[in-house]
SEZA-964489 format. One record per residue: residue in three letters; x, y, z of N, C-alpha, C in turn. Coordinates in steps of 0.001 Angstrom, whole numbers, padded with zeros to 6 digits, always signed. Example, Ala and Ser with C-alpha at 12.3 -4.5 7.8 and 13.67 -1.06 7.14 Angstrom:
BEGIN
Ala+013190-005690+007800+012300-004500+007800+013200-003300+007800 Ser+012850-002250+007080+013670-001060+007140+012900+000030+007870 
END
This chain:
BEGIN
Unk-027772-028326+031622-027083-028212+030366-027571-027003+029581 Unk-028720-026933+029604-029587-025977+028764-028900-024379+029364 Unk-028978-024243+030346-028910-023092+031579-027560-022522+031153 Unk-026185-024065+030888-024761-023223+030548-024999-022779+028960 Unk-025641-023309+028097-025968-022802+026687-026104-021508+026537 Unk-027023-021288+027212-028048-020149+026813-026980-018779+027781 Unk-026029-019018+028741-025031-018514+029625-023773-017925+028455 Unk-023349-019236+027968-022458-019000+026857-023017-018090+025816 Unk-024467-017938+024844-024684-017829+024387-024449-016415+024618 Unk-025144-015675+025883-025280-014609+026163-024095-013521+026019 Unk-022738-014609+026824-021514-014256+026700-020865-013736+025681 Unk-021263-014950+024317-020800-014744+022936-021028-013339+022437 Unk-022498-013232+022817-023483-012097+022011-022869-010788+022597 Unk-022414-010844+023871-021765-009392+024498-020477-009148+024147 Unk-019899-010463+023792-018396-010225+023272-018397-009526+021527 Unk-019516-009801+020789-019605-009392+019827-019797-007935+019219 Unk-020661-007892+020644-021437-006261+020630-020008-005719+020908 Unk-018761-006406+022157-017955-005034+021999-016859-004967+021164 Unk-016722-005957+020659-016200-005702+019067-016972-005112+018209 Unk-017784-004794+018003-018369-003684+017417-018308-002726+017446 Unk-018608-002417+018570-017881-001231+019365-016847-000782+019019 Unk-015367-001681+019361-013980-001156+018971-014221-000774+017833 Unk-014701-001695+016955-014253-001697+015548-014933-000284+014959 Unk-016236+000478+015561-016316+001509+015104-015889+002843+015303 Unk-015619+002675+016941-014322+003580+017223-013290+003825+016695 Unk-012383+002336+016411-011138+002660+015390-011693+003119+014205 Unk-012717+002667+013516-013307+003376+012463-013316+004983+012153 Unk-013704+005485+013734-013545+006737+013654-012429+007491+013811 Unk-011838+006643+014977-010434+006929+014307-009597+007391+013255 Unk-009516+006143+012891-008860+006163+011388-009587+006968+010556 Unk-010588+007732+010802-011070+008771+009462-011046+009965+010274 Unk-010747+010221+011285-010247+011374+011383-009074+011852+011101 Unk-008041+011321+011395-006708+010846+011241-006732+010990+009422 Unk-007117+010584+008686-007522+010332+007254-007630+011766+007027 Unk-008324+012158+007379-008924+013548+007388-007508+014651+007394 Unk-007526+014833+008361-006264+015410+008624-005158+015087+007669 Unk-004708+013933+007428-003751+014194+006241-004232+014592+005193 Unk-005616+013948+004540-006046+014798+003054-006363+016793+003381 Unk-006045+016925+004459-006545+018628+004420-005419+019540+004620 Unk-004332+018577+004514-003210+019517+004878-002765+019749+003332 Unk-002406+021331+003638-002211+021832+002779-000820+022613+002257 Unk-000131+021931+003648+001144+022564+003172+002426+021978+002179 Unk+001533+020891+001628+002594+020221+000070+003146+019166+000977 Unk+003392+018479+002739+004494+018231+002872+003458+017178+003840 Unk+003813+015745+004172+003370+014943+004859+003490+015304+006297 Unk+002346+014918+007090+002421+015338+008733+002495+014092+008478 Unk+004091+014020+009388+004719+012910+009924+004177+012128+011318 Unk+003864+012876+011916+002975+012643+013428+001642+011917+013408 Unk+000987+012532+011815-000135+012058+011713-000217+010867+010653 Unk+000478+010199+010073+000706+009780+009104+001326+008283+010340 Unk+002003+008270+010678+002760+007325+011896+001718+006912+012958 Unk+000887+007864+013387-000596+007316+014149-001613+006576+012899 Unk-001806+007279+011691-002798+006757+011128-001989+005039+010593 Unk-000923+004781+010912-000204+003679+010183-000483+002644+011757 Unk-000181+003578+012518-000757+002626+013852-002017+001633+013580 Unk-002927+002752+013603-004374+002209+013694-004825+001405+012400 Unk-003745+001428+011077-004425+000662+009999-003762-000510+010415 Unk-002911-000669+010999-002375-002068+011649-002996-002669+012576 Unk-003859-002163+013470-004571-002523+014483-005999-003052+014190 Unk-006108-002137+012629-007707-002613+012432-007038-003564+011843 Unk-005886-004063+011438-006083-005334+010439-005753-006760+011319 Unk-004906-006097+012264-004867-007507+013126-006171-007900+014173 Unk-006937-006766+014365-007909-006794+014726-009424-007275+013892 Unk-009238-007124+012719-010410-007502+012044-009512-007834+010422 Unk-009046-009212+010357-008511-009851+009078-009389-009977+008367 Unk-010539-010554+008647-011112-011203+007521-012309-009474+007011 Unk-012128-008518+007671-013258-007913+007459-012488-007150+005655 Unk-013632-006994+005212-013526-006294+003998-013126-004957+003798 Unk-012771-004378+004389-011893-003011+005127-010393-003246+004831 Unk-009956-004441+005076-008555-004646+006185-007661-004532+005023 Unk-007690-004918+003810-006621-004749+002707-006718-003189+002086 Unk-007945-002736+001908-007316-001316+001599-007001-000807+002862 Unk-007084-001060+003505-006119-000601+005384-004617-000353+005092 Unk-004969-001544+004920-002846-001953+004570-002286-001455+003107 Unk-003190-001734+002106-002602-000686+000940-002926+000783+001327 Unk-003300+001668+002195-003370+002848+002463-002171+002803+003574 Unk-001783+001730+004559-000621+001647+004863+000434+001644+004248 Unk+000480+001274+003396+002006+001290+002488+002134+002120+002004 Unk+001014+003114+001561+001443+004088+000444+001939+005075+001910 Unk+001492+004801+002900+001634+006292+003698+003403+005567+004253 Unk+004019+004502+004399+004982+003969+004496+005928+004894+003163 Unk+005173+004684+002582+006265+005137+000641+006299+006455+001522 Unk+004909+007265+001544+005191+008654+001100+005950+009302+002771 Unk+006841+008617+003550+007512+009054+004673+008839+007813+004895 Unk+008893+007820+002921+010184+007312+002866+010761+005383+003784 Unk+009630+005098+003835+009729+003655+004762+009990+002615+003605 Unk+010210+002541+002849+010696+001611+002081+010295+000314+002077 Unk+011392-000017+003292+011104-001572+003266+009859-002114+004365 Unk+009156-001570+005149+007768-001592+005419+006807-001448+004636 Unk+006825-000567+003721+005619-000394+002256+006008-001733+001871 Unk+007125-002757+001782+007327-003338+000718+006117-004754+001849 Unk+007074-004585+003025+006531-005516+003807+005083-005758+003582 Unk+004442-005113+004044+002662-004451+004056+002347-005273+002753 Unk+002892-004586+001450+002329-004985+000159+002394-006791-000001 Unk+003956-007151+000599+003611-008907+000432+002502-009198+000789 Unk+002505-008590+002436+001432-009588+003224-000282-008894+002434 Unk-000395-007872+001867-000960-008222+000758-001681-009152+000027 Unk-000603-009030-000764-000484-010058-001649-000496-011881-001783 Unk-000055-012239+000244-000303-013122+000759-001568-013598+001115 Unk-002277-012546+001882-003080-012811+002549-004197-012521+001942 Unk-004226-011393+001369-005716-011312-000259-005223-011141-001363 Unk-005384-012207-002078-004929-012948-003459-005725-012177-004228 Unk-007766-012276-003792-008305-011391-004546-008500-009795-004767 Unk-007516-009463-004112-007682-008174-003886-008061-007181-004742 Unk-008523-006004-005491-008972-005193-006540-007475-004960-006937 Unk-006622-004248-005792-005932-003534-006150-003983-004150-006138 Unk-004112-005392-006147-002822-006560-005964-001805-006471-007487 Unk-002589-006034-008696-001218-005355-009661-000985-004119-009380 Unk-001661-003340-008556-001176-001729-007893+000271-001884-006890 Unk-000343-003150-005768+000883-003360-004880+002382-003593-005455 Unk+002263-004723-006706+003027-005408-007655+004035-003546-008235 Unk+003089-002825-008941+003604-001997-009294+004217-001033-008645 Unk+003846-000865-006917+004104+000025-006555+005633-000730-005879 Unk+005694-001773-005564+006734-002759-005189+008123-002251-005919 Unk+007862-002279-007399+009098-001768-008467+009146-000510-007803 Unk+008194+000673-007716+008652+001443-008069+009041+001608-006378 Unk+008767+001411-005436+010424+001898-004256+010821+001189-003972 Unk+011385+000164-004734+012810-000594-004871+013341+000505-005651 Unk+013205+000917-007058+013471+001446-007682+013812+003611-006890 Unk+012905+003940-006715+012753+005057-006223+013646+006020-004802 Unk+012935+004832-004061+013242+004917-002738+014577+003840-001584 Unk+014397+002293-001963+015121+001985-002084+016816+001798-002720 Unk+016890+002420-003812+017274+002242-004875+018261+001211-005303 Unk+017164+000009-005206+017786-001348-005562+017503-001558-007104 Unk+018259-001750-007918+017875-001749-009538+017549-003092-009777 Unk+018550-003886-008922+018204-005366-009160+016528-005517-008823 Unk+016101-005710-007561+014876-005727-007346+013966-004982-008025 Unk+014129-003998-008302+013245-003101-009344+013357-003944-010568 Unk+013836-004012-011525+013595-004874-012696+012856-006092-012269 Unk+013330-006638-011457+012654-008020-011445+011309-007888-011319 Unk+010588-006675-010262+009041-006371-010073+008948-005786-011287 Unk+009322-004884-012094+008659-004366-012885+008282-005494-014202 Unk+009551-006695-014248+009196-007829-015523+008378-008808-014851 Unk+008109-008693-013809+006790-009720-012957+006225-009094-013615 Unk+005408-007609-012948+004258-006634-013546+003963-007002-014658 Unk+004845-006694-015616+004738-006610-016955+004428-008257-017781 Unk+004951-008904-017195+004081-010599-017247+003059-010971-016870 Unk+002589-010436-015600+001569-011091-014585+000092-010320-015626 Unk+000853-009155-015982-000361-007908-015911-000068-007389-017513 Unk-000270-008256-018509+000199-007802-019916-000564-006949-020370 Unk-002392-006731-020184-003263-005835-020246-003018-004588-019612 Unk-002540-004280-018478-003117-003087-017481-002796-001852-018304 Unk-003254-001344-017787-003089-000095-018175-001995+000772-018093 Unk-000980-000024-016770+000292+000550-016321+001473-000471-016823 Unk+001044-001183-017601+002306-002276-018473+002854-001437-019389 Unk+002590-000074-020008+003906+000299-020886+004503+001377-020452 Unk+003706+001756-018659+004743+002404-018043+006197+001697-017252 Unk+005534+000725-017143+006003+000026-016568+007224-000615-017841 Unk+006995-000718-018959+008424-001152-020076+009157+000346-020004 Unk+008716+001240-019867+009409+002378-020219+010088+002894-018619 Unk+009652+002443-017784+010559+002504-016595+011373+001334-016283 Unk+011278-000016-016750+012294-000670-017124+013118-000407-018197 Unk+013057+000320-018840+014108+000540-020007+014971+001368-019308 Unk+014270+002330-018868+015446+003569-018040+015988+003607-016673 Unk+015654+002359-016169+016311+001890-015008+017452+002170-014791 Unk+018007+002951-013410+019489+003282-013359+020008+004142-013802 Unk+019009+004945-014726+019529+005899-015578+019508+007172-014813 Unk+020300+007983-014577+020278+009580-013747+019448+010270-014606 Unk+018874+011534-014252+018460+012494-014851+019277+013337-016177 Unk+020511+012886-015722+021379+013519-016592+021446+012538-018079 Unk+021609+011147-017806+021498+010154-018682+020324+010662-020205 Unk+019266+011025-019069+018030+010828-019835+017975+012114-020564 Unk+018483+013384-020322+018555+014610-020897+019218+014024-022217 Unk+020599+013587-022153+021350+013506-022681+020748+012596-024152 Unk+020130+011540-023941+019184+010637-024634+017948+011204-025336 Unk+017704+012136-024635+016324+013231-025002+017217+014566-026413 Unk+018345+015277-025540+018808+015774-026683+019633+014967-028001 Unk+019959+013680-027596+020742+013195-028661+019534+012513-030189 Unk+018319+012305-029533+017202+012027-030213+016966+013077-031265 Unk+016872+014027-030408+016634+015843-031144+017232+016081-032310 Unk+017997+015804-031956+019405+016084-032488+019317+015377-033683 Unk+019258+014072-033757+019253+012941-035090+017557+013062-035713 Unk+016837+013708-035236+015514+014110-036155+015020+015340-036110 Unk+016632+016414-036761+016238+017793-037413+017243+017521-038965 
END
């Protein structure tokens, strides 16, 4: 009995070591990859690199859930989802979020960033209001609650709308 213990035991301990392993490889991974997008300098997302680094933040998270890494994984997933126009994957990412770490630091960021590509990128107005009057309920303190009233006020509104609102203001206080 003793002999299969100490067998298993051994087993456990090697299976651990090579998860360790992976996990610091993808580690390195993912910060090289990291790397490379913060150094580019040509104003414009590397799409190539941005689509691998979205790989591997998915891999470390199904690969290591519970580790303390794995949610800014996935909120660095979504934003790189937003900023190559993925919409409804940023949105995806941010639920499971919001599902899966409740405590998260950064869970009225997801909330906010939710409005804004419904709003932005999506351009669902319905869904956008509704995240932005969650936000603005859930999160009456933040710091981003009276951006957040002032991008619900102008919801839907074109650029042209808002000129027009900007000079008609002008206009009634000279």
């Amino acid at each position: 009995m003793t002999k299969y213990f100490w067998l298993l035991l051994i087993l456990l301990s090697a299976c651990k070591q090579q998860s360790n392993e992976n996990k610091n490889l993808l580690l390195e991974e993912i910060e090289k990859l990291e790397q490379l997008l913060l150094n580019d300098t040509t104003g414009n997302v590397n799409i190539s690199a941005a689509n691998e680094t979205i790989k591997l933040y998915y891999k470390y998270a199904n690969n290591f859930p519970e580790d303390s890494l794995t949610p800014e994984f996935l909120f660095k997933q979504a934003n790189l989802f937003r900023s190559i126009y993925k919409g409804k994957e940023a949105i995806s990412v941010l639920k499971k979020i919001e599902n899966q770490y409740p405590q998260f630091s950064k869970l009225y960021l997801c909330l906010f960033m939710t409005a804004e590509i419904y709003e932005n990128i999506l351009n669902d107005v319905e869904n956008a209001k509704k995240h932005y009057e969650l936000f603005i309920k859930k999160y009456p303190d933040n710091h981003l609650t009276d951006d957040a009233k002032i991008l619900l006020k102008n919801l839907g509104k074109t650029p042209e709308d808002l000129f027009k609102e900007i000079i008609n203001k002008d206009t009634l206080n000279i």
